[in-house]
N, C-alpha and C positions, 0 to 999 in steps of 0.2 A: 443507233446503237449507243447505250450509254457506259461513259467509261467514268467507272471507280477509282478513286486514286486508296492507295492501299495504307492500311491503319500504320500511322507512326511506333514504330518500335521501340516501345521503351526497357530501356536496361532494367534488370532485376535487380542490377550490386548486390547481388547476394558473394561475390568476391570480396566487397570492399568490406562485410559482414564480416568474411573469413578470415582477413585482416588482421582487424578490430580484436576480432576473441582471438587472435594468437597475442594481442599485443597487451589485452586485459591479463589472460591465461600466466605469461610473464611475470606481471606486475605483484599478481597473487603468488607464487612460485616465489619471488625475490622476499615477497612480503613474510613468508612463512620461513627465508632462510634465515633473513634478518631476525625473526624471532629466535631462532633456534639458536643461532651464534650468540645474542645476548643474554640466555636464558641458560644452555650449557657451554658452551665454547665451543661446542664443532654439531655438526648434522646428525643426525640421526634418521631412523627409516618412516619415521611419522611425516619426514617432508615430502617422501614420497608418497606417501599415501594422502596426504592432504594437498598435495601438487596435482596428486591423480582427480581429485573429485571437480578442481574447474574444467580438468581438460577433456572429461568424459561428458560434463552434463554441457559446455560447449559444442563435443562432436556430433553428440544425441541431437540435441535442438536444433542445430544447425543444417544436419540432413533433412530434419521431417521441415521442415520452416522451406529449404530448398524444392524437396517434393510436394507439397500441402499447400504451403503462401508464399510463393515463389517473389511475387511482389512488394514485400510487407518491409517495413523503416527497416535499412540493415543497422541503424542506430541502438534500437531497444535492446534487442538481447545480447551485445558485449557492454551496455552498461549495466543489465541486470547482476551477468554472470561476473563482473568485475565487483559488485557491491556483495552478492552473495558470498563470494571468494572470501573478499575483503572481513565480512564479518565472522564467515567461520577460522579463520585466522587470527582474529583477536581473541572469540568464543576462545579457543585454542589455547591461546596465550595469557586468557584468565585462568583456566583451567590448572595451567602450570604454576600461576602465581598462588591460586588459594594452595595448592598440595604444600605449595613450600612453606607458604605459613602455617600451616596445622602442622609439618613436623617443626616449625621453629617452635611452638606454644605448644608441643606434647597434643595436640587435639585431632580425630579421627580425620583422614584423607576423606576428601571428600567425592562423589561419584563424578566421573567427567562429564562435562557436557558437551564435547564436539562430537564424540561420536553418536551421540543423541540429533544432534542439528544435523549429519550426514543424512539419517533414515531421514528427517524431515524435508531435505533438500532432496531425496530421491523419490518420498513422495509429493511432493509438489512441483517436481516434473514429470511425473509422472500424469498427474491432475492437467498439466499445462498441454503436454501431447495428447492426451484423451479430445480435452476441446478443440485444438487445431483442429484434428482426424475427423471429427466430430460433426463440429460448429463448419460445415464449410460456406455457410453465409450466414450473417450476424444478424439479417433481417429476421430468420428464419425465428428467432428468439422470442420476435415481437408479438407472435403468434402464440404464445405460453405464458404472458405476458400475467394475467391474472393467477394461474398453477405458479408461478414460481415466487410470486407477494404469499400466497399461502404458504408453500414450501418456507420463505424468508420467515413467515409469522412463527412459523411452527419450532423454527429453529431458535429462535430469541427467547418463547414462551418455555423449551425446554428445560434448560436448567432453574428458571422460576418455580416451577413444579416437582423436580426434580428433589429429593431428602439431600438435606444438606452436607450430609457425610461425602455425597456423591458430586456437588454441584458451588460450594463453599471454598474458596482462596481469601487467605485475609479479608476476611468479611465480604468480600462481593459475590455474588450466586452467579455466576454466569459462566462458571466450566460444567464439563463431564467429563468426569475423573476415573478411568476404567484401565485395570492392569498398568498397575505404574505411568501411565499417559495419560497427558488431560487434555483436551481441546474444547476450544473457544468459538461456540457457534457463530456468536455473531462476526464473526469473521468473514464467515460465506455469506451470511444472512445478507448482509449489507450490498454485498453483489448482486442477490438477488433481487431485492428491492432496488438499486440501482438501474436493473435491468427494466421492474416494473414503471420505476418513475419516467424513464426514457420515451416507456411504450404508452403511456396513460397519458402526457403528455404533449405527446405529439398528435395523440389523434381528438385530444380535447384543444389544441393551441389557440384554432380560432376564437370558440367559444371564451377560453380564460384572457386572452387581450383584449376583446370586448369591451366596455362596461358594461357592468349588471347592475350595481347600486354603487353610489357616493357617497363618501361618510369621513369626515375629517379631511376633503381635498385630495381624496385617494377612492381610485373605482377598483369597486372588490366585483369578481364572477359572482355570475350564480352559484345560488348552493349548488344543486343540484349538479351541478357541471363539480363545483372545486368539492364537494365533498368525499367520495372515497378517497381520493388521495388522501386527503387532509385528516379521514377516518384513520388510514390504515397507518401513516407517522405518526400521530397523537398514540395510536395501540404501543407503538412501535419502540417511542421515547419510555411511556410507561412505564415494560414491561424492562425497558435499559434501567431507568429508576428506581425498579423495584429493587432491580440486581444491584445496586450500588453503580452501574458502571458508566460514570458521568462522561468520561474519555468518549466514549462510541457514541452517546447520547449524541456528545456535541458534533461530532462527526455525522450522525444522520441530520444533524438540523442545518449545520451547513452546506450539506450535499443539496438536501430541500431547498433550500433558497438559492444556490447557484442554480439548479435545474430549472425553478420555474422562472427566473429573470432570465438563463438562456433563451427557455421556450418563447416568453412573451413578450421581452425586450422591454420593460418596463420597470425601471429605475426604483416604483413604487413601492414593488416587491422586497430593494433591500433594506428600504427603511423600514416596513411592518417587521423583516426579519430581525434587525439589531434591536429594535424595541422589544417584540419577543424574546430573543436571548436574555434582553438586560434583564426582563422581570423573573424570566426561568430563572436566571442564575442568582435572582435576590430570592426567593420563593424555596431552592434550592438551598440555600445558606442559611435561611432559618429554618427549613424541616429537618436537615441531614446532618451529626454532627461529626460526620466525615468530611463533609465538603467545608465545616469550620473548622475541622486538625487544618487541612490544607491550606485556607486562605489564612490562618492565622502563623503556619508556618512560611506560608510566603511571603506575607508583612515580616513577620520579625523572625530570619532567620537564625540572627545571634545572638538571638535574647536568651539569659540564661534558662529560664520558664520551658522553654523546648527544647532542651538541652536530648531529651530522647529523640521526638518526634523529629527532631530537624538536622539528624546528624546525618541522615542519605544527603541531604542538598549540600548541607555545609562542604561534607567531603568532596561531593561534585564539583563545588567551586572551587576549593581548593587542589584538586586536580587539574581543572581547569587554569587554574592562575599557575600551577607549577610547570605545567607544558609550556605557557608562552604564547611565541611566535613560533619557532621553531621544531616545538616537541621533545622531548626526554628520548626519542628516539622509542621504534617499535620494542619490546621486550626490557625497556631501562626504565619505567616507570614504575609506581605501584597502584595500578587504577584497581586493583584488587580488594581497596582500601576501603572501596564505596558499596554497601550494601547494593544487590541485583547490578553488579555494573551489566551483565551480557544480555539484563533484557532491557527495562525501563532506562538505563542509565549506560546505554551501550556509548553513545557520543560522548559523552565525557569522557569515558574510558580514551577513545580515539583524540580527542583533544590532549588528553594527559599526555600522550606517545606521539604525536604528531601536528600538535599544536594550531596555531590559527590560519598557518597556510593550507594545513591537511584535512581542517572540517572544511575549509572555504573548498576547498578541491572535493570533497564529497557533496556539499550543497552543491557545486555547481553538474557532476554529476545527476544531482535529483532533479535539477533545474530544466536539465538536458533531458533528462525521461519526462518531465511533465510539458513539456513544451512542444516534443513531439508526438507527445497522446495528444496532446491539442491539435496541431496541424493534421495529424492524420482527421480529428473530428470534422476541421474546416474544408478540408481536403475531400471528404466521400460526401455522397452523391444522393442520398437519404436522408430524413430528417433524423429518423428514428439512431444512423449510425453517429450523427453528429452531436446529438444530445448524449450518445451511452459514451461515446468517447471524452465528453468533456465532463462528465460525471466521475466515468472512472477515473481519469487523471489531478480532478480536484480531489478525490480520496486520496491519493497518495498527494497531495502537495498541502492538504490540510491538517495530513495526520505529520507530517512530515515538522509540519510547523509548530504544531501543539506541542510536538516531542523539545524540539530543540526551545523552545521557550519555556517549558517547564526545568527542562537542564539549567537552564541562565539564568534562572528567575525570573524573567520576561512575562511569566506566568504562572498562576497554581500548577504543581504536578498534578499529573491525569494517570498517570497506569498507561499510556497509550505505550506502544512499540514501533520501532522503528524499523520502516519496509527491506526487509531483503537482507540487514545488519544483525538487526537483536536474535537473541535466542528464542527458538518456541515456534511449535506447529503449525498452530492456526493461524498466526499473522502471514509464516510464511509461502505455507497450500494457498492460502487466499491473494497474495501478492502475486505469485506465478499463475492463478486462476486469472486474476486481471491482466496481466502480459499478454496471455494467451488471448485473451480478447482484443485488446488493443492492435498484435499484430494482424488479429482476422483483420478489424475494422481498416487498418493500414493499406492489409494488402488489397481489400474492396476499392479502396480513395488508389491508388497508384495503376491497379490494373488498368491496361488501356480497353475501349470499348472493342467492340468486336465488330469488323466492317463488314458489310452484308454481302452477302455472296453474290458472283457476278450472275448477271442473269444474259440466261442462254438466247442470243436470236433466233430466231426462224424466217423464212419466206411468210409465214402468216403473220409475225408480230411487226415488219417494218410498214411504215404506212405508204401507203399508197403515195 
């Protein structure tokens, strides 16, 4: 008779989950009175209603995540919904500050944007629950793996094609602009390709670690093997170039080169990738004379020569240096000051009000979501889950970085957006789309295996 010892039971924490988002839920709630106290002196009904939306899109998530991915990090989504909170409360709190200055300068109020960021936060949970319900295994993906590189192509190539009345932001082509709303394909694009680089890669791994041919002290694959990939990025960057949108470009080339050193484990990878970048971005600087506004405003931002172009950074800084350490305090700032603070220049704004302790406290925040979309990658049990996990988590820690290095001068600005904080659709459906997949892959890596059923004896099965 053989005896099974029975699968170890492991805890869900979906408790210590529920914790967590009462203890975020809070922090947003404090965060929106303190706005209000220093912006009118007493409360008003707007804190309830923006109190209402962490604690709703907390309850939501939280039951389907308990029925659907019962397993899944209880980490991710009270940091998410604490960073979501967080930014539609500043959104908020910009909102307040331009109205005041247009009536101080006689100039038209201007349309709010929090309650724009709400529809946007309720569809991209909505986006978010569709996939849990959905996606109930992450492998399952790998098998659409080429439909969805299409799908990705189609959405990039659209606004390139696209009349530019319809497709045209400050010079870059890469919205679609329909009924007062615009959205940014390559937002999802990128997901999708993310998902194809995962699947194409894993099932070419061996071949591409290989050597195929040596050429300068470094073994390149076969074509054959490394060429669609390398067709469908090279389409890919293009078609971002065409659009002006150098921010996503670099963000798909990094994605590329983390993915195939994960796959291949082969250091040689990131040297061709930095060499590439370097000449893209010199190649880039003399075709584009957007990308010389930029690098010329990020050399010399106080030159008087830029005295237009460089007055978003300048203000930045200056924001920046009036917060401190400590912050001007939420609602006692004027980060209003700075052209687009709620999209491209959302962290500044958060620096000006809450200073060097309170960005350090939201990096370490970001830190904490990308470190456990990594562990969940190292953690499951697939290749396929481990490559898309650490995919998706270097898109948020890359896009993450580009933002706050362009804020500082660390870097040329990019137009990139800051996940879950800034204002605006598509950054955010596409952030809650990646969640959504991360918790799948999570709750894949934590579920315990399933012990085989006992088997029945009989007088015919004992042996003799």
């Amino acid at each position: 008779m053989t005896n099974l010892q029975p699968a170890r039971r492991v805890p869900t924490r979906r408790t210590t989950e529920l914790v967590l988002l009462i203890f975020a839920v809070l922090i947003v709630v404090a965060s929106e009175a303190a706005v209000e106290a220093a912006r009118d002196g007493h409360f008003s009904s707007r804190l309830a209603t923006y109190a209402a939306v962490p604690i709703v899109v907390g309850i939501v998530t939280h039951l389907v995540i308990r029925r659907v991915a019962p397993y899944a990090d209880p980490l991710l989504l009270p940091i998410v919904v604490l960073l979501n909170g967080l930014g539609l409360v500043m959104i908020h709190r910009l909102d307040l500050g331009a109205r005041t200055a247009a009536r101080q300068y006689g100039n038209p109020v201007p349309s709010a944007d929090a309650p724009k960021q709400v529809v946007w936060i309720a569809l991209g949970v909505l986006l978010f629950l569709a996939i849990l319900i959905m996606v109930r295994d992450h492998r399952v993906l790998q098998r659409y793996a080429y439909t969805l590189a299409l799908a990705g192509v189609f959405l990039l190539l659209l606004p390139a094609v696209l009349p530019a009345r319809f497709s045209e932001v400050n010079g870059a082509r890469i919205w679609i602009r329909l009924g007062g709303f615009s959205l940014q394909p390559a937002e999802l694009a990128k997901i999708l390709l993310t998902v194809f680089g995962a699947a194409y890669l894993v099932q070419k791994r061996d071949v591409l670690a290989l050597a195929g041919r040596r050429f300068l002290g470094i073994d390149f694959p076969r074509g054959r093997d490394f060429g669609p990939v390398l067709v469908v990025w090279l389409f890919c960057i293009g078609v971002l170039v065409r659009g002006h949108d150098l921010g996503t470009s670099l963000l798909f080339f990094g994605l590329f080169i983390v993915l195939l050193y994960v796959a291949t484990e082969r250091s040689s990878w990131v040297i061709v990738g930095v060499l590439l970048f370097a000449g893209g971005a010199y190649v880039s600087y003399q075709l584009f004379g957007n990308v010389q506004t930029r690098v010329s405003v990020w050399l010399h931002t106080f030159s008087p020569q830029f005295d237009a172009t460089a007055y978003q950074l300048r203000q930045s800084l200056f924001g920046l240096g009036t917060g401190g350490i400590f912050g001007a305090g939420l609602g006692s700032g004027h980060p209003e000051l700075v052209p687009l603070p709620a999209t491209d220049f959302i962290i500044s704004s958060f620096g000006e009000e809450l200073g060097l302790f309170g960005l350090i406290g939201l990096l370490v925040l970001y830190a904490i979501l990308v470190a456990r979309g990594m562990a969940a990658g190292l953690a499951v049990r697939d290749a396929f889950g481990k490559l898309l996990a650490v995919g998706l988590s270097f898109l948020f820690a890359l896009q993450l970085f580009v933002v706050v290095a362009g804020v500082t001068r660390l870097l040329p600005e990019t137009g990139l957006t800051t996940p879950f904080l800034s204002y605006g659709g598509s950054s955010l459906i596409g952030s809650w789309a990646v969640l959504a997949l991360l918790l799948r892959i999570s709750d894949a890596a934590r579920r315990p295996a399933t012990a085989p059923p006992a088997r029945t004896v009989t007088p015919e099965t004992v042996p003799a």
